[in-house]
N, C-alpha and C positions, 0 to 999 in steps of 0.2 A: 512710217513705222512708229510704234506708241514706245514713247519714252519709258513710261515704266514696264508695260506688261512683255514688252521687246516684239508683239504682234503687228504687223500690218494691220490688220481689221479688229481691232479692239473685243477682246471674249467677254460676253455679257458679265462679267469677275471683277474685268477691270473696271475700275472708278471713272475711269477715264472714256469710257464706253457711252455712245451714247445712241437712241435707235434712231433712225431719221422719223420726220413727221407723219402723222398720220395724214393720209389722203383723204379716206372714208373709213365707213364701215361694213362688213359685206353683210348684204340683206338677210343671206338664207341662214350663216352661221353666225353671224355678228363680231367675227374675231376683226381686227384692226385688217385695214389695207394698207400701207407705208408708202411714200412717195419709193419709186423706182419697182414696186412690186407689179407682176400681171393681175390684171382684172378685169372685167366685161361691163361695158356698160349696158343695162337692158334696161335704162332708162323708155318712160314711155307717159305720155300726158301728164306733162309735171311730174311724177312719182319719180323720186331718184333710186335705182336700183343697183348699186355695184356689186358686182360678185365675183367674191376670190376664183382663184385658177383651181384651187381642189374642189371645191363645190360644184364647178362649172365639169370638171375633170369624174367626180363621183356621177352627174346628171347624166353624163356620154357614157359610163359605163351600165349603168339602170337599163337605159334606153338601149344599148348595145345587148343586153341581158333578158329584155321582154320581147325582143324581136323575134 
């Protein structure tokens, strides 16, 4: 628990907060990936490709929708 903010998992508020590392970056949206987040690797010929779980999650819904 965080000594000042009295939070187990520190609120982005506290000073004391910090995010974990970035992993990557996701291809399609380019928002950060953070080590412990879901993400796809569609890696393919050298090209690194990671992509977050909602982008991946948005793709299956498109596709669910054109069928």
């Amino acid at each position: 628990m965080c000594e000042l903010c009295g939070i187990y998992k520190c609120d982005s508020r506290c000073p004391y907060h910090h995010d974990p590392p970035r992993f990557a970056v996701c291809y399609n949206c380019g928002e950060d990936i953070l080590d412990g987040d879901t993400y796809y690797d569609l890696s393919n010929s050298g090209v690194e490709q990671y992509w977050c779980e909602e982008c991946i999650n948005k793709c299956r819904e498109t596709a669910e929708v054109e069928e």
